[in-house]
C-alpha positions as CSV (number, residue, x, y, z in Angstrom):
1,X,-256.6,42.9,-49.5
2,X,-259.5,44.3,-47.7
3,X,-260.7,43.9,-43.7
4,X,-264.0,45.6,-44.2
5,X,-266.7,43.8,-42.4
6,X,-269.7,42.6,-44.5
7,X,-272.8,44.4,-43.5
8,X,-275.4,42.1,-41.4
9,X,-278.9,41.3,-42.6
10,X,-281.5,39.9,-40.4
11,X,-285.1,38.9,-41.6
12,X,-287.7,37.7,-39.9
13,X,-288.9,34.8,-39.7
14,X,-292.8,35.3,-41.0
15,X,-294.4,31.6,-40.2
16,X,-295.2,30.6,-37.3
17,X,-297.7,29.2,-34.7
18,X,-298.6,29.1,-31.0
19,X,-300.7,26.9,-28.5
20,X,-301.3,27.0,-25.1
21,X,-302.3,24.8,-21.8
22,X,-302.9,26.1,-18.5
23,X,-299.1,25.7,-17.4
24,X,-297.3,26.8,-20.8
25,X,-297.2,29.0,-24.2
26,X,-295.6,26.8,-27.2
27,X,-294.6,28.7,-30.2
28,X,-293.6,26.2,-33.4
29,X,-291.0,28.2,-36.0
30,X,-290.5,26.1,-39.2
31,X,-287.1,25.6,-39.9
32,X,-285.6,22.6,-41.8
33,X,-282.6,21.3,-40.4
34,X,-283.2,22.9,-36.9
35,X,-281.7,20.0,-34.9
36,X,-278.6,20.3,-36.6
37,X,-277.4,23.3,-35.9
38,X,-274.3,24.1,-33.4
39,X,-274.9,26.5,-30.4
40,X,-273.4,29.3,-32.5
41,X,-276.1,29.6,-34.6
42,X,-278.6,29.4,-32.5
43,X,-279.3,32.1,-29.8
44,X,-282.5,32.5,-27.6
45,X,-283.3,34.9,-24.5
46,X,-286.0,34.8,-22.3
47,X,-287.4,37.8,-20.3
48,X,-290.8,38.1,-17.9
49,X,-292.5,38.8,-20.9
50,X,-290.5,38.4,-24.4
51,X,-288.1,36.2,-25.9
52,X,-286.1,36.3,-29.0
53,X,-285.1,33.6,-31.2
54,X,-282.0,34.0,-33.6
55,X,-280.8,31.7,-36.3
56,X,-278.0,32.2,-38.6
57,X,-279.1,31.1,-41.9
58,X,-275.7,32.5,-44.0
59,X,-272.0,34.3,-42.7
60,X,-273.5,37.3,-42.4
61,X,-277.4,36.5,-42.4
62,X,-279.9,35.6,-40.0
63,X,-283.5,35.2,-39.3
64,X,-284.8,35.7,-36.0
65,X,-288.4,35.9,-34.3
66,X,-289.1,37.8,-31.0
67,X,-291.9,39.7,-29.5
68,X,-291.3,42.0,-26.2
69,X,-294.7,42.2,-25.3
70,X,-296.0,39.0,-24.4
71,X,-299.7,38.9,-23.1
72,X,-298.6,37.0,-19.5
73,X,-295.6,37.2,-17.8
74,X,-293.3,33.9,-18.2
75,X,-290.9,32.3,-15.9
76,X,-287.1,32.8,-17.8
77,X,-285.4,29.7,-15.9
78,X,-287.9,27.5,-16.7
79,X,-288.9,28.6,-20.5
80,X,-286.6,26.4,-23.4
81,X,-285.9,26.0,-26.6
82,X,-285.7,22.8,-28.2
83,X,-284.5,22.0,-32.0
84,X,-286.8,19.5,-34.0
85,X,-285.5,18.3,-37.5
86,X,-288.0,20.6,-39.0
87,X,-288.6,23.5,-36.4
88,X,-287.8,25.2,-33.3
89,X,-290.4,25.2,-30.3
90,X,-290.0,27.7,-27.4
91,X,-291.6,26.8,-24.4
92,X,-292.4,29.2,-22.0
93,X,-293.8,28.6,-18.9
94,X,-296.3,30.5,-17.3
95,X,-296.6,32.1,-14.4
96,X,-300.4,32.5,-13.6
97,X,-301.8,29.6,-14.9
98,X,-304.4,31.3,-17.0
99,X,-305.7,31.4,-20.3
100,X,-303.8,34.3,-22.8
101,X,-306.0,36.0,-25.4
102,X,-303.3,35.9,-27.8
103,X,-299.7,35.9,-28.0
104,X,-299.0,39.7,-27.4
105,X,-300.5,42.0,-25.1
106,X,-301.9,43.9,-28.2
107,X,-305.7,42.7,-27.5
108,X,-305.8,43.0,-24.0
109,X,-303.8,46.6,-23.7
110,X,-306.8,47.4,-26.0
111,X,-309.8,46.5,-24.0
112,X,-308.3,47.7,-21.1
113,X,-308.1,51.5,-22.9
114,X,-311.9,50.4,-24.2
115,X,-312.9,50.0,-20.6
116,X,-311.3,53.4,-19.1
117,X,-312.3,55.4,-21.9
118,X,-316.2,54.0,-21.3
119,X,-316.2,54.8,-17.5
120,X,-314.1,57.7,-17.7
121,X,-313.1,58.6,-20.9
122,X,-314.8,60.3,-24.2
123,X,-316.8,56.8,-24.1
124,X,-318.7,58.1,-21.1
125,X,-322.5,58.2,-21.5
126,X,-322.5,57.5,-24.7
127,X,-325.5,55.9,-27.1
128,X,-325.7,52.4,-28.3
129,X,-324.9,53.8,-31.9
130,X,-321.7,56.1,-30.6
131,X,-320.3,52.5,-28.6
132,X,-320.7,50.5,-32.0
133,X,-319.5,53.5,-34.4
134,X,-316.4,53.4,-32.1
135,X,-316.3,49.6,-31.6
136,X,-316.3,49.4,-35.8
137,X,-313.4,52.6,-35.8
138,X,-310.8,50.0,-33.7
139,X,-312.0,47.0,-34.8
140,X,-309.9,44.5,-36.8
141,X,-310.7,43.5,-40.7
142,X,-312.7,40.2,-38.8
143,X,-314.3,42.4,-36.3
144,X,-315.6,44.2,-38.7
145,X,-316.9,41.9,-40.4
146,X,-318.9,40.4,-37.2
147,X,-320.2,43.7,-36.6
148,X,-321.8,44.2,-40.1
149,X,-323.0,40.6,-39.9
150,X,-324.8,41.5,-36.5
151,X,-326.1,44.9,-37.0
152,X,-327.7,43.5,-40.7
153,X,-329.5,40.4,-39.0
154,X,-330.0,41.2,-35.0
């Protein structure tokens, strides 16, 4: 008879989606059968800016979702989860009540270097065509696409 432990997976959960209002951030994770599962399988944390979200989906399985690098800060003690029969929601409440640029902090972390390296940085006096070579170098598959778009029909 053997005691060895099974070895944990965890995947992640890879659909998902997000609104806002002034006051909160909801984030919808599909999951059928959501409201009928115990406590056990179900964990969530909230922090000023993450959260996690943990489901077991076999003995030794589970699926999770968390980012730890929200855009705002979020109020823990007043952020939730609740189960739906087809999905989780996670609502966290703000604390500015401002509009996020996205999810993550990822955008704004990224304008934010844009700006310092443009008054300070390598960025510094340079030309129209050095701003938009660089702009194109960082730029997302969309962004890029808007740029080409622009610089073909001005």
């Amino acid at each position: 008879r053997s005691s060895k432990k099974m070895a944990e997976t965890t995947e992640r959960f890879e659909k998902y989606a997000w609104d806002q209002t002034k006051k909160s951030v909801t984030i919808y994770v599909p999951h059928e059968g959501a409201a009928g599962l115990s406590a056990d399988d179900v964990r969530h944390a909230f922090g000023e800016r993450s959260f996690e979200l943990r489901v077991r989906i076999a003995a030794n399985a589970y699926r999770e979702l968390k980012i730890s690098n929200l855009c705002k800060p979020i109020d823990p003690e007043k952020s939730k989860l609740v189960a739906k029969t087809d999905r989780f929601q996670l609502k966290l409440v703000k604390v500015e009540q401002e509009e996020w640029s996205a999810l993550d902090d990822e955008l704004d972390r990224k304008k934010a270097e844009r700006a310092e390296r443009v008054a300070h940085g390598d960025l510094k006096n340079a030309s129209t065509q050095e701003l938009l070579a660089d702009m194109y170098a960082n730029a997302t598959d969309e962004e890029r696409c808007s740029l080409v778009v622009f610089m073909l029909h001005p």
